[in-house]
C-alpha positions in Angstrom: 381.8 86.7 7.8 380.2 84.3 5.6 377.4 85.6 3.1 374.2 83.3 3.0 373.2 82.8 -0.5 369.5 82.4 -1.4 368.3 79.0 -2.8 365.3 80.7 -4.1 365.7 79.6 -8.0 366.1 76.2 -6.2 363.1 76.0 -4.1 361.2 77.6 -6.9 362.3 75.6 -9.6 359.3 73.1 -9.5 356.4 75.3 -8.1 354.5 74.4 -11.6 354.4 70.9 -10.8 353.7 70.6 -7.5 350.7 73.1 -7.7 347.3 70.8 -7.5 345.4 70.1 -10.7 342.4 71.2 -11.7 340.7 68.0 -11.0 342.1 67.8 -7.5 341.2 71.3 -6.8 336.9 69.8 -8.2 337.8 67.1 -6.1 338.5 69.7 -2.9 335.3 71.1 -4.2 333.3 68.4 -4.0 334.1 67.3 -0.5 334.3 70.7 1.0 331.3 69.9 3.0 332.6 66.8 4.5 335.4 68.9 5.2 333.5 71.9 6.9 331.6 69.6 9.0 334.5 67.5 10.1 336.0 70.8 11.4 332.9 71.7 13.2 333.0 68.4 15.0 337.1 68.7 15.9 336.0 71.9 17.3 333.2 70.5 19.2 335.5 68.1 20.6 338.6 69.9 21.2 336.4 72.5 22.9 335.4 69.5 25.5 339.5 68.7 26.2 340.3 70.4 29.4 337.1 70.7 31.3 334.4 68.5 32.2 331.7 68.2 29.5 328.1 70.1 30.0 324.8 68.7 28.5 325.3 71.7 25.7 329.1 70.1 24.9 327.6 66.5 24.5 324.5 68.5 22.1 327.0 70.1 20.0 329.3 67.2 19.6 326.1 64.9 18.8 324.7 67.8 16.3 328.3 67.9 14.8 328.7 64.1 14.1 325.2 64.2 12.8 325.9 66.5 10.3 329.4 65.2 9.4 327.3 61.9 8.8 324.7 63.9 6.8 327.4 65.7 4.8 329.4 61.9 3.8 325.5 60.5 3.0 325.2 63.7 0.8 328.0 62.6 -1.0 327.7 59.8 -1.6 324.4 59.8 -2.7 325.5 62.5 -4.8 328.9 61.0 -6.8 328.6 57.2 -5.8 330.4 55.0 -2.9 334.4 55.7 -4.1 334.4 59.3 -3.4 334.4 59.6 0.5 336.9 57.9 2.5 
């Protein structure tokens, strides 16, 4: 029988480093809403995938993009034109 040794100091070994920063973890912050409302309209749109799209499905996806749109102007109002990609 062979014994299966753990490589856990191995894996573990550079867990300080490859945690995010503090800045990157503002940065997350920052563009949390951007984030939120892209996932509303994925939702919107991956809800629409297998069936054929009702006047409410085309609302919500519209409603979604306009606040994903709303959410990047926000921003970049907010921080200046280099923060949203």
């Amino acid at each position: 029988m062979d014994h299966i040794a753990t490589v856990q100091d191995a894996v573990t070994a550079f867990a300080d480093f490859m945690e995010p920063t503090d800045a990157e973890l503002d940065a997350i912050e920052t563009e949390m809403p951007v984030i939120l409302a892209d996932i509303e309209l994925l939702d919107a749109h991956i809800a629409t995938l297998d069936r054929t799209t009702t006047e409410m499905d085309e609302r919500r996806i519209r409603r979604a993009r306009r606040r994903a749109l709303a959410a990047r102007v926000d921003l970049v109002n907010t921080f200046g034109p280099g923060v949203v990609a």
